[in-house]
N, C-alpha and C positions, 0 to 999 in steps of 0.2 A: 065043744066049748074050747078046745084048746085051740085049732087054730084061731079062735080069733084072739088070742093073744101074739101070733106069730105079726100082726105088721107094729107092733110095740117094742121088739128086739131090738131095731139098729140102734134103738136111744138109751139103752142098757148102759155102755160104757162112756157115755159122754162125759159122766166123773173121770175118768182115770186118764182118756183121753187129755182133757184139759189138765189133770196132775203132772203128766207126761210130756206133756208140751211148756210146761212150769219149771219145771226140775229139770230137762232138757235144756232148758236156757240159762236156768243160772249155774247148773254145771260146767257150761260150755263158756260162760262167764268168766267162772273162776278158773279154767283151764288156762283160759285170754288173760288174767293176769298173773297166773301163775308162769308163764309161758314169755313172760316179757323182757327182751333185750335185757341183762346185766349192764348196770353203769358204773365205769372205771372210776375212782378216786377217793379222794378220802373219805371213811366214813360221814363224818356229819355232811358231808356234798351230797354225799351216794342216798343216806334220807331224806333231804330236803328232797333232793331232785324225785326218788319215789314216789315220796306224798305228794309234791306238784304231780307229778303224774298222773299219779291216783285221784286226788279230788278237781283237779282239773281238766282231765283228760278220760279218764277209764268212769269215773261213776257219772260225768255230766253225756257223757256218751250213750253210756248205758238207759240213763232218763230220756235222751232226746230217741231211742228206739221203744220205748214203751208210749212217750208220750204219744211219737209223728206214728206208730202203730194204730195209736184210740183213736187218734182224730182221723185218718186216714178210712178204719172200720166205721165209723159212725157220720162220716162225709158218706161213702159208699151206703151203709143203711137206711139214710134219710132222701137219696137220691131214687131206690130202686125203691121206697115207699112210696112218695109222693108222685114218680112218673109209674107207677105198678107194673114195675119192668125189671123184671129178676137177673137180668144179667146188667144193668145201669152201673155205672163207677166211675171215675173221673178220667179214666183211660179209653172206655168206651163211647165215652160223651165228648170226646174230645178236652177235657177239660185240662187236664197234664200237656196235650199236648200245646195248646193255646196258651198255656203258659210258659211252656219250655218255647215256643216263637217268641213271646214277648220279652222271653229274657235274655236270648239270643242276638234279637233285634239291639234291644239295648245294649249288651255288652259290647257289639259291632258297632253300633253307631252314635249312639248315646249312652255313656257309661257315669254320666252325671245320673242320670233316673236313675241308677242302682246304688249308688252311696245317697241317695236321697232316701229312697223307700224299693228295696226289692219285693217287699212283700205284696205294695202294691202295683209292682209290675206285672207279677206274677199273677196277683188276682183281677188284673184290669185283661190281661191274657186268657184268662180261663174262663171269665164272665163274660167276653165276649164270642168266646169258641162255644159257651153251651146255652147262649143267647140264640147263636144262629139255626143250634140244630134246634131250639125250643121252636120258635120262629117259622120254620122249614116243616118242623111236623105237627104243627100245631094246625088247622084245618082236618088231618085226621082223627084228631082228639089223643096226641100225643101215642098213637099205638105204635107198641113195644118194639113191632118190626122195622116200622118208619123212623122212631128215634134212634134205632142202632145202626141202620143204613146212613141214617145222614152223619150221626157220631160220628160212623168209622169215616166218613166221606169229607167229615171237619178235621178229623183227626190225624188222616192222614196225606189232607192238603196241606196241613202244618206242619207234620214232621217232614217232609218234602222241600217246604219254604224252607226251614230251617235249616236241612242240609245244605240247600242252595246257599244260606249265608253264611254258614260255615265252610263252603266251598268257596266261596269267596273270598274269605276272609280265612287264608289256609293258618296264618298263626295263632289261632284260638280253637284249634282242632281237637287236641291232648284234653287241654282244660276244658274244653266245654264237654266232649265224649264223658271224662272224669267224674265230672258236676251229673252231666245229664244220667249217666247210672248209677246215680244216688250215695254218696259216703256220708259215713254217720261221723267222720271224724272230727273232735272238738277239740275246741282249748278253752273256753271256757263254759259257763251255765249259760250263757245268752241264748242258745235257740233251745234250748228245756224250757226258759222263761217264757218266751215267745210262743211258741206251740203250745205249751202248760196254758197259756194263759188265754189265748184262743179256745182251748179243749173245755175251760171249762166254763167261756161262756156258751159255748156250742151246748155242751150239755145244760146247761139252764135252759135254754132257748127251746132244745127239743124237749126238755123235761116241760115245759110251758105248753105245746105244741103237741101232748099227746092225746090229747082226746079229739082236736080235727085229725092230725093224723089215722086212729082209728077209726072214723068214718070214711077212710077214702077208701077202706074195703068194697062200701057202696060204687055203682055205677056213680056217673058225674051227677044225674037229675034225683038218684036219691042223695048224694050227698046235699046239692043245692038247699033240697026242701027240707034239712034238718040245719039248715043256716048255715054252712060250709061258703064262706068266700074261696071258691077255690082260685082262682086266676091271684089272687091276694098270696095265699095260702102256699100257691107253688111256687110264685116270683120270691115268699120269702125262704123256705126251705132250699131252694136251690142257689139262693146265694149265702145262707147259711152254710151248705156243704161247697159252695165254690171258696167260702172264705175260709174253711180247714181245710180244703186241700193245696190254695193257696200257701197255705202257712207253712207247711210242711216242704212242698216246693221252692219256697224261697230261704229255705232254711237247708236242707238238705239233696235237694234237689228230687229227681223224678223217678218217685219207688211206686211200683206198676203192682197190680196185682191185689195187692192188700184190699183195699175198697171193696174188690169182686170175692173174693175169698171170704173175707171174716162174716158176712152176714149172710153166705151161703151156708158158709162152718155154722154158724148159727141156728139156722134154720134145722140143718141135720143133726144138731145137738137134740133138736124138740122144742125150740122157741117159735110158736106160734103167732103171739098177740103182739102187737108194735112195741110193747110195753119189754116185752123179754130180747126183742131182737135187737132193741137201741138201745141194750147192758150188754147183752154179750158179741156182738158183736165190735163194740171199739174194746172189750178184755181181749177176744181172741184176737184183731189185727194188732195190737199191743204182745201177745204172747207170740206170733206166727214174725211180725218184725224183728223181735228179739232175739226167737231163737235163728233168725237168719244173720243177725251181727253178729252174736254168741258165735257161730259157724266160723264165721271171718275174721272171728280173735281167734280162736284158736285154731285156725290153721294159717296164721298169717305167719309170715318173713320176719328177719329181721332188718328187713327192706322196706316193710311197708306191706300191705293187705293182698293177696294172692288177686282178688275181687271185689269191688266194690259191693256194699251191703245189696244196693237194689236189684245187680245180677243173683245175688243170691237168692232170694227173694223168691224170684222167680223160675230156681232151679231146685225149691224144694216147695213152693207154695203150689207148681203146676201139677208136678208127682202126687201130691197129697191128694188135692181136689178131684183127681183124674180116681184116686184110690177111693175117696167117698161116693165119686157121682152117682153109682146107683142106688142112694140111698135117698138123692132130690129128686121131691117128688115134681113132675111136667105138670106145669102152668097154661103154656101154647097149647092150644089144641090142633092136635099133628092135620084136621082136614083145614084147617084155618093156614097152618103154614106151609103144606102144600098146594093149595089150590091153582089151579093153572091161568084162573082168567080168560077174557072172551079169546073169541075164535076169529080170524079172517072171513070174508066170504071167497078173497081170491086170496090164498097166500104166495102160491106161486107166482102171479103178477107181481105183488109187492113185494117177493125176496129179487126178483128179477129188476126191479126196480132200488131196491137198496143195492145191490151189486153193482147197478149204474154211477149210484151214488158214489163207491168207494172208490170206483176207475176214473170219476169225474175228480175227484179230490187227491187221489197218485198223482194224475197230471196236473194238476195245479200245484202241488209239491215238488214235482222235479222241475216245471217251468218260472214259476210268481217267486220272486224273492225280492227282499232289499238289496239296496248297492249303496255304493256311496252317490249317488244322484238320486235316491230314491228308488221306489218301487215298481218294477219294469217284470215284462215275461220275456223269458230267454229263448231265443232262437237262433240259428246258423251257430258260426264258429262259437259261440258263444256258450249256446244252451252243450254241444257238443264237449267245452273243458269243465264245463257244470257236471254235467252225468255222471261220470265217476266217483264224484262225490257224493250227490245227494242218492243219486239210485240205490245206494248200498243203505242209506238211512231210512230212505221209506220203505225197502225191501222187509227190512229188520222192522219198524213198528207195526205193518202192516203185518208179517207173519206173527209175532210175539203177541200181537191184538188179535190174532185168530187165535191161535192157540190160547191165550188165556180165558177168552170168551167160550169157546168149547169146554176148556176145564171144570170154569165155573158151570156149565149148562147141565155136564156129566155128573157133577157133584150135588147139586141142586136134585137131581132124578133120581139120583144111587140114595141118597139122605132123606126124600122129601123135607127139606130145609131151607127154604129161599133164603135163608143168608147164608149157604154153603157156598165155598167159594176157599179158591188157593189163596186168599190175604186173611179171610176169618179162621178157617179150619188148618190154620199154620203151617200150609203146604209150604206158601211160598217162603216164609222163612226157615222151615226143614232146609230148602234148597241154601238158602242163605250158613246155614250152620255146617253143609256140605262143602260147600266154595270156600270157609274159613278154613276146614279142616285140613283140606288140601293145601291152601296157603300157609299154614304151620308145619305138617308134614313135610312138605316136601320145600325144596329151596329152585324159588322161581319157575311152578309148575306152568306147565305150557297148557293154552287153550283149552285142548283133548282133556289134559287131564281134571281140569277146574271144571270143562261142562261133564265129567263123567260122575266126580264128586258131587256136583247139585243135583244131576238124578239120581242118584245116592239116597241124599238127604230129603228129596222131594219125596219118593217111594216111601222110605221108612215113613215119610208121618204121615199118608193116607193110609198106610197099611196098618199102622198103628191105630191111628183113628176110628178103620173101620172093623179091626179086631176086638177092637173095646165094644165099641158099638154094638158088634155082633154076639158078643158075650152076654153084654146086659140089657140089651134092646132097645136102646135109648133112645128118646122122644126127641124132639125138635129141640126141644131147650138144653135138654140134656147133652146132646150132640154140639150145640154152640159153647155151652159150657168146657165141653172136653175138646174142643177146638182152641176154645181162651186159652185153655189149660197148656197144651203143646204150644201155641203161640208163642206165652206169656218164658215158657222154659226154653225153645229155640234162639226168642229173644235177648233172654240176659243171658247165654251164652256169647251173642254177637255183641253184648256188653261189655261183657268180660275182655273179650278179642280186644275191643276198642279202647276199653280201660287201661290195658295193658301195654297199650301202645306200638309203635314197630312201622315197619315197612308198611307192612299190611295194613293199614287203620285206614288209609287213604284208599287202597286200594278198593277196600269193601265198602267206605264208604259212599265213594262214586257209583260202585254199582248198588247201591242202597238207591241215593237219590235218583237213578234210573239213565241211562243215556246211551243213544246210540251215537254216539261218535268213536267208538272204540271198535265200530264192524265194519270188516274193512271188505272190498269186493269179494275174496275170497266165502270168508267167512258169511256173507249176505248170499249168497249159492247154497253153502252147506243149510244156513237155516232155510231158505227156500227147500230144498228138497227135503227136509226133516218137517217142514207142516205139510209138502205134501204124502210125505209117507204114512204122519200121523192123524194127518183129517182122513184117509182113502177110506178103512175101513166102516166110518162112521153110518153110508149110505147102507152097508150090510148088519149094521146094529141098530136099524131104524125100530126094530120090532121090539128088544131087545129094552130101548129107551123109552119107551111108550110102556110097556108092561110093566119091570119090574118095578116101579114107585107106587103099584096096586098093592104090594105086598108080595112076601112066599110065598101062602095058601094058593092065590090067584094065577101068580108066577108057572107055578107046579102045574097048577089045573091044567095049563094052555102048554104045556111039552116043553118049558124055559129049564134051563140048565140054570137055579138059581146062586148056586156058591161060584160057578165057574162064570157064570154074566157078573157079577159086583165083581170078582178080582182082577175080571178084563177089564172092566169099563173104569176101575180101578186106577189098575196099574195104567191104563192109558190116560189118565186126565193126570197121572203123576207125573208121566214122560213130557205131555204138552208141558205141563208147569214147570217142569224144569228147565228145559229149552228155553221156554219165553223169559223165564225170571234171569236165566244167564244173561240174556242180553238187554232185559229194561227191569230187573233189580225188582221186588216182589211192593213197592208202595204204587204202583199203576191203577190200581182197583178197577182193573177191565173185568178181570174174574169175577168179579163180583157186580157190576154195575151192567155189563153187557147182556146176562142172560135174563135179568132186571126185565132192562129194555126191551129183550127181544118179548119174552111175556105180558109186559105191558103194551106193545104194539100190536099184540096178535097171532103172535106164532108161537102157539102153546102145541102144536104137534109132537110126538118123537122124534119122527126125521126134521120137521124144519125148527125146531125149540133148538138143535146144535147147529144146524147151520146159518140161522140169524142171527144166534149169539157169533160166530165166528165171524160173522162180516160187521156186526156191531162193533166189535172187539178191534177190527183190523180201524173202523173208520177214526174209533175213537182217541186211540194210540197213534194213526197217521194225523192227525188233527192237533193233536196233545206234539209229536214232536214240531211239525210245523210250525204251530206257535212258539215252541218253546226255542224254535232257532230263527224265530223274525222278530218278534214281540220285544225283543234286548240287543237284539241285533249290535256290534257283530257275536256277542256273549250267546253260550247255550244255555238256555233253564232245564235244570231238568225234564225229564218228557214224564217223569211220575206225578209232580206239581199240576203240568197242566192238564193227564189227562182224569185225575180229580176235580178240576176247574172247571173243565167242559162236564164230563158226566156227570159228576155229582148233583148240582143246581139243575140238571136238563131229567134227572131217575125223581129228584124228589116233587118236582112241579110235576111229572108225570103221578106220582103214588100219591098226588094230592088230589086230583081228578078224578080217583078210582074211588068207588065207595065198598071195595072187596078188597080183600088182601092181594098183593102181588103172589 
């Protein structure tokens, strides 16, 4: 009888938890005004100006981080209800980021739409970012895999755009980095109003909304047959939570993380039924917002906030979740998310044939471009002052498309996780928090030292990743989840970098947006012999990749050395991702999109599942910079834009045609 009291323990402290995370914040509160700049003059100045302070600045502040908290948890809870997809939020859905384009777009070009209605730019941004993934995976019946692949595939052809317009437009660089990492900072009640008053007709709306909600538990035909308009039903909940998280976004800009957290917190509190998930979840992203402002008052300057609230956010929201995740229980079922898909009858034809493919498309790369008379193939003296230049660019997207496409294939196998991948599983931003770290260290680090910094940063978060993993044995969802998690905290560090401004901002932003134009012949050798160093081994780990995604027990049976196979195969998809990400910046979603493909084509082997992803990878990334240096011609777009553009719409019409899981 007693154990079966033991799976009832994690829910024990969920009181003191949530006391704790209460009194946390508004201690951290009163630290923030207790802690505030002295103002010089005469008494009666020195109160007036405090009290303006104080009720215009410090308490409307404090309300818009509880408020844009609720609405933020309860946008997120009504999302992952209605699509029955436990990791859905407005950052996975693309939904933030379609609105930070929209408002980007506007402040660049049309700054009339922003003193008109921000909010409905922001919401006209987001409704159409999570239109497209509905749209895209809607033929599967919205399954949780296919709408977080196209998410992330909306989400991060946006934030890609985005940079590109911010690269254009370099004097809204500061301010818009500032805006986009979220500050709570007020002057008066207007966006408490705003938000407040959004939040509570959200809550009407879903307090209206709970009893279809509670039937979506059912499959789609038992909801139907108990009278469920679901097509009705979803169209209206998901503009429901696009319009809170709209609200919040045009009020305060883009705070990550909340959405996915507070109705996971929720869940691991012990709220079960929709009814307890859509209260406590907008209390907790309200208590979990707060105490990350709270953080930011008190330890702020008297210069101004060390960090914007939304880096923060993200620097104690991902620790946290990463600290509970053994305690969510796995919804995927791990045979469902690994499953490999059909088989070739000839694979080796057809890898020998995609290999044709990619040598056909190099040469049409270093030949076919625009000129100023239009579009011509280069030959004689001509093609000859061309080479120099472009060989060093396709050299670079092609090995960085290999390399990332094997990472993702290596990651995919070591996890049984098809959305494992260096952009999900926050490798490639590790790498990204390495190459920051070194540009603050050090004063004007050389090459050497910046790609040594992002394998750095890339190794710690798989090793990180798969130490947790290994600890707690975490399921397919669990593993994505703890992937957000390092993401979501690498990220609003690069926030922070950005927020802060400097030399640096530019520099990492470029390689955010992705681009080879900065690899110069030299440097295009070194990365040549470094994919071939690091694809050689791959042919001798064919066994190796094939076996261990059966498990240890099976692993063990057949003679697999299984702690020493995961930290090889390991450390080597950290090495590729590092490499590749220094030189096309971790938004390229090859890692993720290539071993997709290579699986949905038919090369689910061991040995050939990594070598189609790497030729995938290579065609995708050479395609992706090609367009991105004709297409705007003489302007470069970035090469992570387009090679979202190309894969993305080409992986989802493919996982629409499958009636299996990739």
């Amino acid at each position: 009888m007693a154990d079966m009291t033991l799976p009832r323990q994690p829910m024990r402290p969920r009181l003191p938890l949530w006391l704790a995370l209460a009194g946390a914040a508004l201690a951290l509160f009163a630290i923030g005004v207790l802690r505030r700049p002295e103002i010089a003059g005469d008494p009666e100045t020195v109160r007036r100006l405090e009290a303006a302070l104080l009720w215009h600045g410090l308490l409307p502040r404090a309300a818009t981080a509880l408020l844009a908290g609720a609405a933020l948890g309860l946008s997120g809870a009504l999302l992952q209800r209605v699509l029955r997809n436990p990791i859905a939020d407005p950052s996975t859905l693309g939904i933030a980021s379609g609105a930070q384009l929209a408002l980007v777009l506007a402040l660049a070009f049309a700054p009339g739409l922003l003193a008109f209605s921000r909010e409905a730019v922001a919401f006209a941004g987001g409704a159409g970012a999570v239109a497209l993934v509905v749209a895209l995976s809607w033929r599967r019946g919205l399954d949780p895999v296919t709408v977080v692949v196209a998410g992330m595939t909306v989400a991060l052809m946006a934030a890609a755009a985005s940079a590109a317009v911010v690269l254009a437009r370099g004097e809204y660089v500061l301010s818009v980095f500032i805006w986009g990492a979220g500050s709570l900072h007020q002057q008066n009640w207007n966006s408490a109003l705003v938000i407040g008053s959004r939040l509570v007709l959200g809550a009407i709306a879903a307090a209206l909304l709970l009893r279809p909600l509670a039937m979506l538990a059912l499959d789609d035909a038992g909801a139907r047959s108990l009278g469920v308009a679901l097509t009705a039903l979803r169209v209206l909940v998901i503009t429901l939570a696009v319009g809170l998280a709209a609200s919040v976004i045009s009020q305060v800009g883009i705070i990550g993380f909340v959405g996915l957290a507070a109705p996971a917190f929720a869940r691991i509190s012990g709220a079960r039924t929709p009814s307890e998930i859509l209260w406590r979840a907008p209390l907790i992203g309200a208590l979990l917002l707060s105490l990350a402002d709270g953080i930011v008052l008190a330890t702020a300057t008297g210069s101004g906030d060390l960090i914007p609230t939304g880096a923060m956010v993200g620097l104690i929201g991902g620790p946290l979740l990463l600290w509970l995740l053994p305690q969510v229980r796995p919804t995927v079922p791990p045979a469902a998310a690994a499953a490999d898909g059909r088989r070739r009858a000839r694979p080796g034809r057809a890898l020998l044939l995609l290999a044709g493919c990619a040598l056909v498309l190099a040469a049409l790369a270093l030949t076919l471009g625009p000129g100023p008379d239009g579009w011509s193939l280069a030959t004689g003296d001509l093609l000859a002052g061309l080479l120099p230049f472009r060989v060093p660019h396709v050299v670079a997207a092609a090995c960085a498309g290999a390399l990332l496409g094997t990472a993702g294939a290596l990651m995919q196998r070591l996890t049984g996780n098809p959305l494992a991948g260096p952009e999900v599983l926050g490798v490639g931003a590790g790498a990204g928090v390495g190459i920051a770290a070194a540009l603050i260290l050090f004063d004007m680090p050389d090459r050497g030292t910046q790609m040594a910094a992002s394998a750095i940063g890339a190794i710690g978060a798989i090793a990180f990743i798969l130490a947790v993993a290994a600890r707690t044995g975490f399921g397919p969802e669990r593993m994505l989840l703890a992937g957000v998690a390092l993401g979501a905290t690498c990220l609003a560090i690069l926030a922070a970098v950005f927020a802060a401004g400097g030399w640096n901002t530019f520099l990492l932003l470029t390689w955010m947006a992705g681009s080879t134009d900065r690899v110069d012949p030299p440097e295009a050798v070194l990365l040549a012999l470094a994919t071939l160093f690091l694809l050689a081994p791959l042919p001798l780990l064919g066994r190796w990749i094939a076996i261990l995604p059966l498990g240890a027990p099976v692993a063990r049976s057949l003679g697999l050395p299984v702690a020493a196979g995961r930290l090889a195969l390991a450390l080597l998809a950290a090495l590729m991702t590092a490499v590749a990400a220094f030189f096309v910046g971790p938004l390229s979603l090859a890692g993720l999109l290539a071993p997709h493909l290579a699986r949905l084509l038919g090369f689910a082997g061991g040995r050939l599942f990594p070598a189609a992803s790497a030729l995938l990878g290579a065609v995708l990334l050479m395609l992706a910079d090609f367009l991105g240096r004709t297409v705007a011609y003489p302007y470069q777009v970035p090469v992570g834009f387009f090679a979202a553009l190309v894969g993305g719409p080409y992986l989802i019409w493919l996982l629409q045609r499958r009636s299996g899981h990739a």
